[in-house]
C-alpha positions in Angstrom: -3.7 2.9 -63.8 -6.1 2.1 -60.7 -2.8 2.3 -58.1 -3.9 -0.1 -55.1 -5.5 -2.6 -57.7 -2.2 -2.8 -59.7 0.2 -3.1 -56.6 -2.1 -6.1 -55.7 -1.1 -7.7 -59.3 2.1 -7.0 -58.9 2.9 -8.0 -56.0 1.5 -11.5 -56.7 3.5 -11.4 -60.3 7.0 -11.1 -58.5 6.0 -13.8 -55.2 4.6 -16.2 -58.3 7.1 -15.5 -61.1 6.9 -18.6 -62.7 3.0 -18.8 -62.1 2.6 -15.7 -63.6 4.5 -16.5 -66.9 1.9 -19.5 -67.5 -1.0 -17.2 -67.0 -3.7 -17.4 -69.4 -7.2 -15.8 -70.1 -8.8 -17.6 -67.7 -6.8 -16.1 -64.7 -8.9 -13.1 -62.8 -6.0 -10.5 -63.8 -5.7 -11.8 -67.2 -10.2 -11.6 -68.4 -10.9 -10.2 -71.9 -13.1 -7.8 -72.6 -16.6 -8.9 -74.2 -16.0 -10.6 -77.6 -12.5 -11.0 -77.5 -10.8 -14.5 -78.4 -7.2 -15.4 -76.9 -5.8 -15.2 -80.4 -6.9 -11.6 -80.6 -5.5 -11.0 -77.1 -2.1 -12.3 -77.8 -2.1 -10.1 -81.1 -2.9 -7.2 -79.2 -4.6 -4.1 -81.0 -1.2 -3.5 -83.2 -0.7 -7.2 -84.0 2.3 -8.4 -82.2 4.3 -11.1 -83.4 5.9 -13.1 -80.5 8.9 -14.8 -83.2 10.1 -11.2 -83.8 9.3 -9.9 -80.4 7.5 -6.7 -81.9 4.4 -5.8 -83.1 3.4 -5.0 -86.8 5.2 -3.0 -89.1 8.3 -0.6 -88.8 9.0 1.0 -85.8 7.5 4.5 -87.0 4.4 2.4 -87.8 4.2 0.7 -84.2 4.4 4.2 -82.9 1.1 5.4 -84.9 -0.7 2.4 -83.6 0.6 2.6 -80.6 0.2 6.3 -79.6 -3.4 6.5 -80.5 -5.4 9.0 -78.1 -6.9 7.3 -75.2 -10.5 8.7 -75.2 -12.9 8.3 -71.9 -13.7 5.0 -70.6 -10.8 3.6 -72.2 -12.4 4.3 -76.2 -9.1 4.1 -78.4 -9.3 6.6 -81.0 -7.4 6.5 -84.6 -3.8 7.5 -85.0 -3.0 11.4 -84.5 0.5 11.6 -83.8 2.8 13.8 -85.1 4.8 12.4 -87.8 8.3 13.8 -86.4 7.4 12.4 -83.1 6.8 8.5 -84.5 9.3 9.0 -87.6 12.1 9.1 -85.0 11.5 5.7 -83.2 13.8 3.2 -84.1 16.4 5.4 -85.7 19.8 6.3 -84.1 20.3 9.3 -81.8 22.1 12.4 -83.3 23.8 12.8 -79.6 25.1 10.3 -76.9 24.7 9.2 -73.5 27.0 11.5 -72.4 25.8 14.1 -73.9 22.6 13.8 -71.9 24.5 13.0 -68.6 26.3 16.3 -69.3 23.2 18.5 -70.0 21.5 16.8 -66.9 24.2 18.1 -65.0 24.5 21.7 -66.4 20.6 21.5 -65.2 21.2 20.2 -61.7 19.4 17.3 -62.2 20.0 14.0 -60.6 21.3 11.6 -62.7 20.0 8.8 -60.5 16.5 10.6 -61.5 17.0 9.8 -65.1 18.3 5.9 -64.6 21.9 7.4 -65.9 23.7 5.7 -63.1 24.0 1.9 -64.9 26.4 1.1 -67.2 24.7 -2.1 -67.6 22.6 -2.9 -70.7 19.1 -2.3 -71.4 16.6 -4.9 -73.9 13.7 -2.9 -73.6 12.4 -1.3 -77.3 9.3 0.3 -75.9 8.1 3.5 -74.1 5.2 3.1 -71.9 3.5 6.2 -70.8 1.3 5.9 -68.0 -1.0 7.5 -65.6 -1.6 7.2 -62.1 -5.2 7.5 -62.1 -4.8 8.5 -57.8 -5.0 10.0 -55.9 -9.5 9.5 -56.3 -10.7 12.4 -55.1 -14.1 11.3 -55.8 -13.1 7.8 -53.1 -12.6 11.1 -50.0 -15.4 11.4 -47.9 -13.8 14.0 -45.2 -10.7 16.3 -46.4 -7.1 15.3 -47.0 -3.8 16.7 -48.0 -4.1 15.0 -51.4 -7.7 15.8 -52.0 -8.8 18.6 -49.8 -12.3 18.6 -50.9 -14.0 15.5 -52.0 -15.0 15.3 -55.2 -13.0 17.9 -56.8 -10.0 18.6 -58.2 -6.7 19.3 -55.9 -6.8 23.4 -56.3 -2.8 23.1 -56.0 -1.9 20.0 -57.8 0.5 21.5 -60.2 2.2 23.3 -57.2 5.1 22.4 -55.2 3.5 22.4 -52.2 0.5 19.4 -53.1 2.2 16.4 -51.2 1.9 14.2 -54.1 4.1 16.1 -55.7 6.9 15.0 -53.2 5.6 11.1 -52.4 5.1 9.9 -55.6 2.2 8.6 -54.3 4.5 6.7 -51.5 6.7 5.8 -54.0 10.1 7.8 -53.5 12.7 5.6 -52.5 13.2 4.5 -49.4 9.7 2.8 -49.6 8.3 -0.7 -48.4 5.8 -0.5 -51.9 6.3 -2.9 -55.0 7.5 -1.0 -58.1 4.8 -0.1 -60.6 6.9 1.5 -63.2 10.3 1.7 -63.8 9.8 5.8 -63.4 7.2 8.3 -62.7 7.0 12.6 -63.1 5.6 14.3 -60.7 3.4 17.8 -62.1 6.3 20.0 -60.8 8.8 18.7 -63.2 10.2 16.4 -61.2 10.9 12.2 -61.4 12.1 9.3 -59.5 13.4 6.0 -60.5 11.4 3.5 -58.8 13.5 0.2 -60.5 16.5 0.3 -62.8 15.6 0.2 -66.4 17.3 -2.6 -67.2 15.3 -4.9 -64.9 11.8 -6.4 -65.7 8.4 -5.2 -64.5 5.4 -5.6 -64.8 3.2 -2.7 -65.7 1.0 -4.0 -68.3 -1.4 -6.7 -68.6 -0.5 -7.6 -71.9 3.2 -7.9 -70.9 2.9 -11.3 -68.3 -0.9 -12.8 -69.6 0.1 -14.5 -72.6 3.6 -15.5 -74.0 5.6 -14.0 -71.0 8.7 -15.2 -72.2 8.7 -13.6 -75.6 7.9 -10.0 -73.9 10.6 -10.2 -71.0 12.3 -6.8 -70.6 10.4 -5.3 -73.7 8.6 -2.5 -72.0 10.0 0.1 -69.4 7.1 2.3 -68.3 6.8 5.1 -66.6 3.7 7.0 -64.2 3.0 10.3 -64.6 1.0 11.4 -61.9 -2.4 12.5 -62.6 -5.5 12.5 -59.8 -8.5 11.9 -60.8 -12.7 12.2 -60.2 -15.4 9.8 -60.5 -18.2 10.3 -62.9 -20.5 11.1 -61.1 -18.3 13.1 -59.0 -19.9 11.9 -56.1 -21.2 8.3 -56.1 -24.6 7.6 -55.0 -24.9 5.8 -51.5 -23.7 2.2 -51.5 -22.0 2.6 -55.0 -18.3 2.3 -55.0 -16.8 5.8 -57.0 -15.1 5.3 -60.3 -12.3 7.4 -61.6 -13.2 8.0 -65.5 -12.7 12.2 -65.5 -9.0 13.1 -65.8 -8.2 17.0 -65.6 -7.7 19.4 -68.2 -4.9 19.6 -69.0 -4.3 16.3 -68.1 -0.3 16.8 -67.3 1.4 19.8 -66.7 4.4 21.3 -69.1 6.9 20.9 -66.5 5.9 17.3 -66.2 6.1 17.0 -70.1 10.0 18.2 -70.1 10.5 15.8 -67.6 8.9 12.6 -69.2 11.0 13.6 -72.6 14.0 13.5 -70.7 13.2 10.0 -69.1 12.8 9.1 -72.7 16.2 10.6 -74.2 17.7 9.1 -70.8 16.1 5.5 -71.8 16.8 5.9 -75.7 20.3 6.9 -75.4 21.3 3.9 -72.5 19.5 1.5 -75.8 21.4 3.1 -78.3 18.4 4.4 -80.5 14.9 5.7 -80.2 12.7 3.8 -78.2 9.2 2.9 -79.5 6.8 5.2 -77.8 3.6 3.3 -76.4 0.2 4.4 -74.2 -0.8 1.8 -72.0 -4.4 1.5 -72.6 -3.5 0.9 -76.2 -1.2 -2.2 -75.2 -3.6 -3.6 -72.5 -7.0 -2.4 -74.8 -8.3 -6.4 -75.6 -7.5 -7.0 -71.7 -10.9 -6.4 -69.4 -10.0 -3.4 -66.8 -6.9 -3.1 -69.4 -6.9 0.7 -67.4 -7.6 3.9 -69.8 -4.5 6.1 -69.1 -2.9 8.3 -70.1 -6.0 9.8 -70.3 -5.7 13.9 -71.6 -2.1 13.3 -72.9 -1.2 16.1 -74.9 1.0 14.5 -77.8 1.0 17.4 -79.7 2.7 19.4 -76.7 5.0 16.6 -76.0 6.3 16.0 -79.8 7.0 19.8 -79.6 8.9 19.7 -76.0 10.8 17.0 -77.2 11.9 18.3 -80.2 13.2 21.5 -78.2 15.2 19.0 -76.0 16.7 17.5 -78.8 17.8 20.7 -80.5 19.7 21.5 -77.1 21.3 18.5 -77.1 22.1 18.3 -80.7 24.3 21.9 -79.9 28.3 21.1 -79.0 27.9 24.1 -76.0 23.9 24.9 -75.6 25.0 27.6 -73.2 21.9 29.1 -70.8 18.6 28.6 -71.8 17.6 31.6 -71.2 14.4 33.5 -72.1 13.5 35.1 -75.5 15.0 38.4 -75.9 13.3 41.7 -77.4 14.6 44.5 -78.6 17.8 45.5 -76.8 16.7 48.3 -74.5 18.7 50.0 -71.3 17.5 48.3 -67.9 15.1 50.1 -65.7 17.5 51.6 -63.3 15.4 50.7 -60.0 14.0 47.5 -61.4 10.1 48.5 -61.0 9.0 50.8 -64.1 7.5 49.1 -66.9 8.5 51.5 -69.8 11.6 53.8 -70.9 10.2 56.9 -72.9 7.0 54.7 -73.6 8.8 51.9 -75.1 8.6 48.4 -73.5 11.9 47.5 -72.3 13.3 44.5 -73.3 13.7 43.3 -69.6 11.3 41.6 -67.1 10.9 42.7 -63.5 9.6 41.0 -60.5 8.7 41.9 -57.2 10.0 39.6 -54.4 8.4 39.7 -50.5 9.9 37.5 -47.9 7.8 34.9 -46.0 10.3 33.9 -43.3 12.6 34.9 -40.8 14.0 38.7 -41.0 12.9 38.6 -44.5 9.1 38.5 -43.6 7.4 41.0 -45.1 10.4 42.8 -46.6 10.4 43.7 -50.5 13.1 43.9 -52.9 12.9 43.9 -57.4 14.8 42.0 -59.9 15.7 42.7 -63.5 16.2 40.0 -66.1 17.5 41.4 -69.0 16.3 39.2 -71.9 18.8 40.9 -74.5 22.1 40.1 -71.9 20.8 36.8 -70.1 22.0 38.9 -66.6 20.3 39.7 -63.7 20.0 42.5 -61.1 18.8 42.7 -57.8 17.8 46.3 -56.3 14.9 47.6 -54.0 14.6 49.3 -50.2 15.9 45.6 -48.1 17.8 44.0 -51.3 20.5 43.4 -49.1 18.8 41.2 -46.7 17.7 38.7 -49.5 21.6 39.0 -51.8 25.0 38.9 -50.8 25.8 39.6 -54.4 22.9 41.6 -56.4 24.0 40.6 -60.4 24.7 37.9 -62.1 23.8 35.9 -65.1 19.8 33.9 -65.1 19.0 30.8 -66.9 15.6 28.3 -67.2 16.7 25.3 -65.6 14.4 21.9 -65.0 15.0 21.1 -61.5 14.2 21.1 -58.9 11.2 22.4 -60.5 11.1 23.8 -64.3 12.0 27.6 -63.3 14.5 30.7 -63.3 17.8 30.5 -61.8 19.9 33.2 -61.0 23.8 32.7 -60.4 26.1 35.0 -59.3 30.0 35.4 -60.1 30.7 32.6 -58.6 29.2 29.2 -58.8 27.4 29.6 -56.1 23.5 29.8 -56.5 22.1 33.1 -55.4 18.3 32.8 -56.1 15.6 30.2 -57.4 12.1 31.4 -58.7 10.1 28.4 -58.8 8.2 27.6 -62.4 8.9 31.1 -63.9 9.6 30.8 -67.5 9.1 32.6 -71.1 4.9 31.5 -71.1 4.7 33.5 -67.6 2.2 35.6 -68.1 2.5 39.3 -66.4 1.1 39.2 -62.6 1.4 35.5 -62.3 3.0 34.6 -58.5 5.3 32.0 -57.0 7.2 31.1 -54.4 11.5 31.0 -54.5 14.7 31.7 -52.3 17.6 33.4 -51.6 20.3 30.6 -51.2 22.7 33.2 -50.2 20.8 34.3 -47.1 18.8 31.1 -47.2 15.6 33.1 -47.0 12.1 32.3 -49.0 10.2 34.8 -50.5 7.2 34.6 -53.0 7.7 36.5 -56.3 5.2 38.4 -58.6 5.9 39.1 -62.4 5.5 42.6 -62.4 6.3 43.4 -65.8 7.6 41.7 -69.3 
């Protein structure tokens, strides 16, 4: 979605409610696309019937038509979803809300972050994924914080650290903005809820320009953050820039996890599977009906979800901890990279503080894939722990990563986005909750 434009809509959809539910084709918002009749808008690309309240077919059917890759410029390509992914929708759930409540819990997660804290009733049947289409790189002229150099790409946009990543885009309650979606993910893993789910929104064009009535409280949508760059990347003088190229990847796997738990959150407060939709599909008879999600991965998504459900499906999942190897003794100073010339069945990481005493100071840590513990050693280990073992697990917040407890149940460490894909040498940051210090960590060995 074009951010500023659709605030602008929605803003006059909640001041004009009752205007907004006689809206026709004729109003500016509401303008067809070339060759498009009002009958054919109304019926939408997946034929919706407004007695039934659905569009055409079974559920699993809506899903096909529904989820259909959103190409450039807004080109709606055939059906390619997986079949487990749009099989499911409509069905019952094999766990309950509480069972989600209690693995967002075991993960640290806010449940106020997955719109778990209503008891009260939800109507909507469908799942819109969007994307934010902002921040436009390609509208900076001089450098920001968002878009540090015009025309390209935020370098750190799937870090921490990119302040998107922590505004929502201004969006993070408290905030003065109109609600665009019910939810959005941020590229870290994380989420907000920006209006509970069981309230109506407007988030799609399709939802408010014809037969209002018949579609209130049907959709719950949510933003995935995504910035974007014109095409060109930089307009020629006195042209306005557009913001057709998406990256690539277009969403992070952190954010993935996090979008498939806003959907198992949503689904289990309905009581089954909710019908997964792309916006661009719904608004595609609609002129600027938007083009996102735009590089959506659905392959990578059916496959993250499906690992969600599988922990959830289990009475106890326990840690979900890394892939083991072969069980092997653990390095007994946490640095070497072989016993006798076999690979040990352990990772170790380096750690160097960045603040306070810890600045510049080193220590190592072993995760023992075979055991699920950790161990903490090295020359100022005690600087950074209070206690140096414990037992690790991959956790999705604050950001997807490894999380190392000790004895207690207090926290002793956090290592930010580190997880069984990471490849050997990659770097990131953490801390030491028990000393409170920050240190960035490097993968030294798998």
């Amino acid at each position: 979605m074009r951010t500023a434009f659709v605030v602008s809509v929605i803003a006059t959809a909640l001041i004009l409610e009752s205007c907004a539910r006689a809206r026709d084709s004729s109003s500016l918002t509401c303008g067809l696309n070339e060759n498009v009749s009002i009958a054919e808008a109304r019926a939408s690309l997946c034929g919706f019937d407004v007695a039934r309240r659905r569009f055409a077919g079974t559920a699993s059917e809506q899903a096909r038509c529904l989820l259909r890759q959103v190409k450039l410029g807004a080109q709606i390509g055939a059906p390619n979803a997986p079949s487990r992914l749009t099989d499911r929708a409509g069905t019952p759930l094999s766990f309950s809300r509480q069972r989600v409540e209690a693995y967002a819990t075991q993960n640290n997660i806010a449940l106020a972050d997955l719109g778990l804290t209503s008891a009260k009733p939800l109507t909507a049947e469908y799942f819109v994924i969007h994307d934010t289409s902002a921040p436009n790189c390609s509208e900076v002229t001089t450098p920001t914080a968002s878009c540090p150099a015009p025309a390209q790409f935020p370098p750190d946009r799937d870090q921490p650290q990119w302040p998107v990543n922590s505004s929502f885009g201004g969006h993070k309650p408290p905030t003065t903005l109109k609600p665009t979606a019910h939810a959005w993910t941020n590229r870290v893993g994380g989420s907000i809820v920006e209006a509970p789910f069981e309230t109506h929104i407007s988030h799609v064009k399709f939802d408010y320009c014809h037969d209002a009535d018949s579609k209130r409280g049907l959709f719950l949508g949510v933003e995935n953050i995504q910035p974007r760059i014109g095409k060109p990347a930089s307009p020629p003088p006195g042209q306005r820039a557009n913001d057709l190229v998406a990256p690539v990847p277009g969403f992070t796997e952190a954010q993935y996890r996090r979008l498939a738990l806003l959907y198992v959150a949503a689904s289990a407060r309905r009581g089954h599977w909710l019908i997964p939709a792309f916006h661009a599909v719904i608004d595609a008879k609609y002129a600027d009906g938007h083009d996102d999600p735009q590089n959506f991965d659905v392959v990578l998504f059916d496959r993250v979800l499906a690992g969600l459900i599988a922990s959830l499906e289990k009475a106890d999942p326990g840690p979900n901890v890394m892939v083991s190897r072969a069980a092997t003794p653990a390095s007994p100073n946490g640095y070497e990279r072989n016993i006798g010339g076999e690979s040990v069945a352990h990772w170790t990481i380096i750690g160097k503080g960045t603040n306070e005493e810890g600045a510049g100071k080193s220590f190592g840590v072993t995760l023992d894939t075979d055991t699920g513990k950790w161990i903490a050693v090295g020359p100022s280990v005690d600087l950074f722990f209070a206690t140096k073992s414990g037992n690790y697990r991959i956790v999705a917040a604050p950001e997807r990563g490894t999380r190392l407890e000790n004895a207690s149940a207090s926290e002793a460490a956090f290592f930010t986005n580190l997880v069984g894909s990471t490849p050997v040498g990659a770097t990131g940051n953490g801390r030491a909750s028990e000393k409170g210090l920050l240190f960035t960590w490097k993968l030294d060995s798998k």
